[in-house]
C-alpha positions in Angstrom: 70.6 87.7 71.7 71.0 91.4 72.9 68.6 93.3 75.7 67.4 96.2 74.6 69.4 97.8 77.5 72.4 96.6 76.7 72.9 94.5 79.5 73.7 91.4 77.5 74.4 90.4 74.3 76.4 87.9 71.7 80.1 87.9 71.1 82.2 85.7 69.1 84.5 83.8 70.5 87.6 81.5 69.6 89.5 78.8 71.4 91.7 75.8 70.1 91.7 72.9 71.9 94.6 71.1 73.4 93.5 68.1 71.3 94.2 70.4 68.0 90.9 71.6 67.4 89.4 74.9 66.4 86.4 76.1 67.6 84.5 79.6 66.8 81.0 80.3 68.1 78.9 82.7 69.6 78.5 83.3 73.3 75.7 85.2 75.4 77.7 87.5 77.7 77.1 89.7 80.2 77.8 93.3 79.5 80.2 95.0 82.6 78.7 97.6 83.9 81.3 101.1 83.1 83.2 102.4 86.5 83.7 105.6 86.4 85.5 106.0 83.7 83.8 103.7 81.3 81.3 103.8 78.9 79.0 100.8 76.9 79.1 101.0 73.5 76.3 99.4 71.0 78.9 98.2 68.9 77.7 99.0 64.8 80.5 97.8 62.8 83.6 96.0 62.9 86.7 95.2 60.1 88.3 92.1 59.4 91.8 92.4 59.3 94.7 90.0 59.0 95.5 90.4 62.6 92.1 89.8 63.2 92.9 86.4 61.5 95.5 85.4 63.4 93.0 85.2 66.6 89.7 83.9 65.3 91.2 81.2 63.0 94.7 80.6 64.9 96.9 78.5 62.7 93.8 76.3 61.8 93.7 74.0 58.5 90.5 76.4 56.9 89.8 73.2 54.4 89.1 71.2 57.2 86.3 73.8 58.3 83.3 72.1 59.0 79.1 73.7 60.6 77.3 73.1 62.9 74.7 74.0 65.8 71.7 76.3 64.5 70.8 79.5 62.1 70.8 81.7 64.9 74.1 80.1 67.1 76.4 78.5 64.5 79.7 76.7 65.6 82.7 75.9 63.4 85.6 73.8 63.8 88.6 73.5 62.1 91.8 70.8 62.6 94.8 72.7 63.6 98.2 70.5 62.5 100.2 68.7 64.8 103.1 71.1 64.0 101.4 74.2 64.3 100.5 73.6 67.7 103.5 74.8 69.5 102.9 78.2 68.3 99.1 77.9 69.5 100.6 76.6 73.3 99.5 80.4 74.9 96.0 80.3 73.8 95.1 76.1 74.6 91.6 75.8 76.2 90.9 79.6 76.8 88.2 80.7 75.0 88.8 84.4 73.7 87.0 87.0 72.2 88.1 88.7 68.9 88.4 91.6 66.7 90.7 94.4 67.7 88.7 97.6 66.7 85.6 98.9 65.8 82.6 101.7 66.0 79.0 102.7 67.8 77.2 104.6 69.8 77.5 105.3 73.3 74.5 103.9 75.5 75.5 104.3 78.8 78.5 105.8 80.9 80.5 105.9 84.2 80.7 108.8 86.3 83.4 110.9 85.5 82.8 113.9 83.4 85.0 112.6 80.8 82.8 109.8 80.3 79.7 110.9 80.5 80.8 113.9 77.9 80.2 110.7 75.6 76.7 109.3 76.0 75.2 109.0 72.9 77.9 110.0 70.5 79.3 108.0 67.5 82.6 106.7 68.2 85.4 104.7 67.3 87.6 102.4 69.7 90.2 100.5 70.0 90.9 97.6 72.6 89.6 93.6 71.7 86.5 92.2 72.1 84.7 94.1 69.3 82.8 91.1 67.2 80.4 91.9 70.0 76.8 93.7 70.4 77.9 95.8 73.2 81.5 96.6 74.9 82.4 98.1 78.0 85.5 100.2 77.1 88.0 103.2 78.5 86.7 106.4 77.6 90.0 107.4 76.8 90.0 104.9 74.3 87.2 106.2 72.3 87.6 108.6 69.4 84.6 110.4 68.6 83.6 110.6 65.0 83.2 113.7 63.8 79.3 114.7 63.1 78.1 113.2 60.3 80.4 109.9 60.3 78.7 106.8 60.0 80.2 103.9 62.9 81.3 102.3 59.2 82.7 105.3 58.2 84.6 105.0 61.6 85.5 101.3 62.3 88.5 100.9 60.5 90.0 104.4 62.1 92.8 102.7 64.5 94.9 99.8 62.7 95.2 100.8 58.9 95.2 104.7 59.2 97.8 104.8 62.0 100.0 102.1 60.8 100.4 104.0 57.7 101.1 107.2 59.6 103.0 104.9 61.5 105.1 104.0 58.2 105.5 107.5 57.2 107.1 109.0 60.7 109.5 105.6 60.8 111.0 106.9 58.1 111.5 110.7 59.9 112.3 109.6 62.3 115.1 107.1 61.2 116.6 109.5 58.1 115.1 107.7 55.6 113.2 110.0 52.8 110.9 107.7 51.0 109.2 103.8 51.2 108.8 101.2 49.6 105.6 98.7 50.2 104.5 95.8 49.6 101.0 94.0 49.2 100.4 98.0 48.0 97.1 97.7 46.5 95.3 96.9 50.4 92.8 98.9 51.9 96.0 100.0 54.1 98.5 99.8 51.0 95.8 102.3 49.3 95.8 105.1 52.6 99.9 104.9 52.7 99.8 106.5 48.8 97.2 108.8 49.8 99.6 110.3 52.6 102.4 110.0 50.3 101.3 112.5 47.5 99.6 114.9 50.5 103.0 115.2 51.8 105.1 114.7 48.9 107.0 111.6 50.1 108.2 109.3 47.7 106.8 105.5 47.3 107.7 102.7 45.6 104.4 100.0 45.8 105.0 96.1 45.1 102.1 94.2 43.6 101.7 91.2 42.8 99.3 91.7 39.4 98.1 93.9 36.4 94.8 94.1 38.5 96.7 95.8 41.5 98.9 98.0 39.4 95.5 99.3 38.2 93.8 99.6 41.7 96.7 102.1 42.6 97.2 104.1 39.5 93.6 104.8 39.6 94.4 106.8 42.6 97.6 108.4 41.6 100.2 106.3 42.5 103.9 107.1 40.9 105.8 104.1 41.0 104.0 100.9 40.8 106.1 97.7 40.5 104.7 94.2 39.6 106.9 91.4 41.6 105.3 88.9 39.0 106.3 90.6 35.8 109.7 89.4 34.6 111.5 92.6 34.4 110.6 93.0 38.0 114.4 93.5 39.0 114.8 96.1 36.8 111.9 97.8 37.2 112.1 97.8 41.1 115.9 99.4 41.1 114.6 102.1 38.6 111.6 103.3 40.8 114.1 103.4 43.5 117.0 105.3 41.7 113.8 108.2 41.2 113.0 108.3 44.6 115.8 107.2 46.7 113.6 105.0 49.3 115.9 103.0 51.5 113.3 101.7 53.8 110.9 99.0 53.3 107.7 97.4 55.0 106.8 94.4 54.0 103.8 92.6 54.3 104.5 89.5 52.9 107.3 88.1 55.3 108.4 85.1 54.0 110.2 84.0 50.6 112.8 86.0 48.8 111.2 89.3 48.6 112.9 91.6 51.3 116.1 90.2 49.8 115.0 91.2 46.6 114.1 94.6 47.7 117.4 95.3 49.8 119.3 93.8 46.6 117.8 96.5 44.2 118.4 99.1 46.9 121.9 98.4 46.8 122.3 98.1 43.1 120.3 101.9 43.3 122.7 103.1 45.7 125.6 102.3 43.6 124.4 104.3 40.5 125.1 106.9 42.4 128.2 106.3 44.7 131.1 108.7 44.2 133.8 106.1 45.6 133.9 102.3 45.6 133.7 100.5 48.4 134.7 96.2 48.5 132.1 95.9 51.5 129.0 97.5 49.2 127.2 100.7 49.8 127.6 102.4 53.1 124.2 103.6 52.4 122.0 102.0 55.4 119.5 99.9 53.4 116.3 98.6 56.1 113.4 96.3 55.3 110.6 96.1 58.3 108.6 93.0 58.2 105.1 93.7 59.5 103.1 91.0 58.3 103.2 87.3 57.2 100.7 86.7 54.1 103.7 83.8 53.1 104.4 81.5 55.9 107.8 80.3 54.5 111.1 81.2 56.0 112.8 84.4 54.9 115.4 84.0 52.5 118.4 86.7 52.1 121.2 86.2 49.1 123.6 88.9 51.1 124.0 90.6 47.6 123.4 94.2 49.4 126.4 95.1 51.1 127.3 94.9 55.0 125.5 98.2 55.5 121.2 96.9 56.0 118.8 95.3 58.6 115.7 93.6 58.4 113.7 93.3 61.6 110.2 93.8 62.2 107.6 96.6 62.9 104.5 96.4 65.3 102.2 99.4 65.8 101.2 98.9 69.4 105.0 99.1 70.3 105.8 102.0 68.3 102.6 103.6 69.4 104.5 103.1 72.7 107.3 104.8 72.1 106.4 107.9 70.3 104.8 108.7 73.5 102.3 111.9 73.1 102.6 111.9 69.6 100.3 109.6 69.3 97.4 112.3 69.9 98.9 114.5 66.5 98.3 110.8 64.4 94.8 110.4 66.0 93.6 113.9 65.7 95.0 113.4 61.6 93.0 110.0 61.3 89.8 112.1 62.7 90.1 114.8 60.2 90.4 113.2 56.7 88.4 110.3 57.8 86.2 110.2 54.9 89.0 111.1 52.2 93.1 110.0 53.0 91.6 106.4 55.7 88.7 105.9 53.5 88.3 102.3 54.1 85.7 100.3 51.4 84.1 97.1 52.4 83.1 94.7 49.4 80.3 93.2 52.6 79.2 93.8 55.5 77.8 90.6 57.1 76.0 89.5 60.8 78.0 88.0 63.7 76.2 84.9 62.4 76.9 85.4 58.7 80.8 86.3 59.7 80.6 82.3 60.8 79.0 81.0 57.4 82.1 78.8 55.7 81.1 80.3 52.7 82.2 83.8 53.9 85.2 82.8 55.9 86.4 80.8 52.8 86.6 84.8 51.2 87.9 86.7 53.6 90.3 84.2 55.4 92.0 84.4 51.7 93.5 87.9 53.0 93.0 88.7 49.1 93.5 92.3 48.1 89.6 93.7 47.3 88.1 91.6 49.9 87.7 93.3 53.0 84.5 92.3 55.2 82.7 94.3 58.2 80.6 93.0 61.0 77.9 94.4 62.0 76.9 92.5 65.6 73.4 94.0 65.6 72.8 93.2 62.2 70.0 90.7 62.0 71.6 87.5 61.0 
């Protein structure tokens, strides 16, 4: 359990075996003591993200999940199938801590001024390790919240908000003037409309459900296209003739979705082409695949033209290359924290809770409206 000083406490931890076996527990670390530019946060809340997921449960059969060891210092395992375990070969036998960001407050610092400018305040960080009671972190890597922001209000500051900004200045940046998204009705799906209709960019979103359609028009969404309904097709190319987005992120990954989408773009683009062309468009049509909710192999029909791409879309590397930018996104995320990168949590559960199957049987469903927050010093 955690010292009052901080100089210890429990973090999760995940490791698959070379034998094919999951394991997630908690540990009893050691806290590092912060160099000089350091500081030791008392870490108060954590989300669950899908690429949280892809750490703590690997490519682990969930329906094989099975509990054990005590209330206070449960273990789970989990078979992993023979033919997922190539993909697992970096991570065999190493026993790694998860969750990417989170939020706290600052209990003890390095020497440098910058750091110690933080003790005691409420911040925000980015950087692994975070399903943890304290972490020793980069002071540059700490946002501090702005008074009055809760480390829940804050913990979900780094990969939603700035992907979606991230979405937005792609398509500056590449001569694109609106989006299309899909999986729309996300905690992250929800922030990208709210920065659409601040800055008046067009977006088609692609649900998969009445439900979602309703999530989004709730909050003002435009053009909302249900992939299930069977006029899909249809509807997808009209909300792209209005807007005229030729530049897609898609969530979803697999399947025949982004062919879909790039098909509809070119049917839009013809509508309005002045000359005809036997190759297709010579509109530039461009699909970014940033996540893998289907598993299956992508499937293109070629019925767009020669003139597309589909490739895919990290934040950390595009972080990278805006360079300086970056600070302009964070300083954005900071200020409209509580309205545009609201996040909502339907719970927010213990380190030991976050091991219970009956909660990782929720949230490792990725499902849209089920977003869960640790809290690692949170009594389980």
């Amino acid at each position: 359990m955690a010292t009052a000083n901080g100089n210890s406490g429990l973090q999760l931890r995940s490791l698959i075996s070379k034998s094919g076996q999951l394991e997630i527990s908690l540990a009893n670390v050691a806290t590092p003591e912060p160099g000089p530019d350091d500081v030791v946060v008392r870490v108060e809340a954590s989300p669950i993200n899908p690429s949280d997921l892809g750490l703590l449960v690997g490519a682990a059969d969930m329906t094989t999940a099975k509990m054990s060891g005590t209330k206070d210092s449960p273990v789970v395992t989990a078979t992993v199938p023979e033919a997922a375990m190539k993909a697992m070969a970096g991570r065999l036998d190493e026993s790694l801590p998860v969750g990417n960001e989170g939020a706290g407050v600052v209990i003890k610092t390095g020497s440098s001024d910058e750091a110690k400018a933080l003790m005691g305040k409420t911040v925000a960080m980015i950087g692994g390790a975070m399903y943890a009671q304290y972490r020793t972190i980069k002071a540059r890597d700490c946002l501090v919240l702005p008074a009055g922001t809760t480390p829940a209000d804050g913990a979900s500051w780094f990969v939603n908000p700035l992907t979606a900004l991230g979405m937005t200045e792609t398509m500056r940046r590449e001569g694109h003037k609106a989006l299309v998204h899909t999986a729309a009705a996300s905690n992250l799906g929800q922030m990208l409309n709210k920065i659409c209709l601040k800055d008046g960019i067009g977006l088609v979103n692609i649900v998969r459900s009445p439900q979602q359609a309703d999530i989004l028009h709730k909050i003002g969404a435009k053009h909302v296209v249900d992939s299930t309904a069977p006029t899909f097709m249809d509807d997808l190319t009209n909300a792209l003739v209005e807007t005229g987005a030729t530049l897609a992120f898609d969530a979803i990954g697999g399947g025949k979705l982004a062919g879909q989408i790039l098909t509809c773009m070119e049917v839009a683009a013809n509508k309005t082409a002045k000359v005809y062309s036997r190759y297709g468009s010579s509109v530039h049509k461009q699909v970014y695949i940033y996540g893998s909710l289907d598993p299956r192999p992508l499937e293109l029909n070629r019925a767009f033209g020669m003139a597309w791409g589909v490739g895919g879309w990290l934040l950390t590397p595009f972080l990278q290359k805006i360079g300086p930018d970056v600070l302009k996104l964070r300083a954005r995320v900071a200020s409209e924290l509580k309205t545009t990168f609201a996040s909502h949590y339907t719970r927010v559960v213990s380190l030991q809770d976050a091991l219970q199957l009956q909660n990782i049987a929720v949230y490792a469903k990725r499902a849209t409206g089920e977003k869960f927050l640790i809290d690692p010093n949170k009594a389980g």
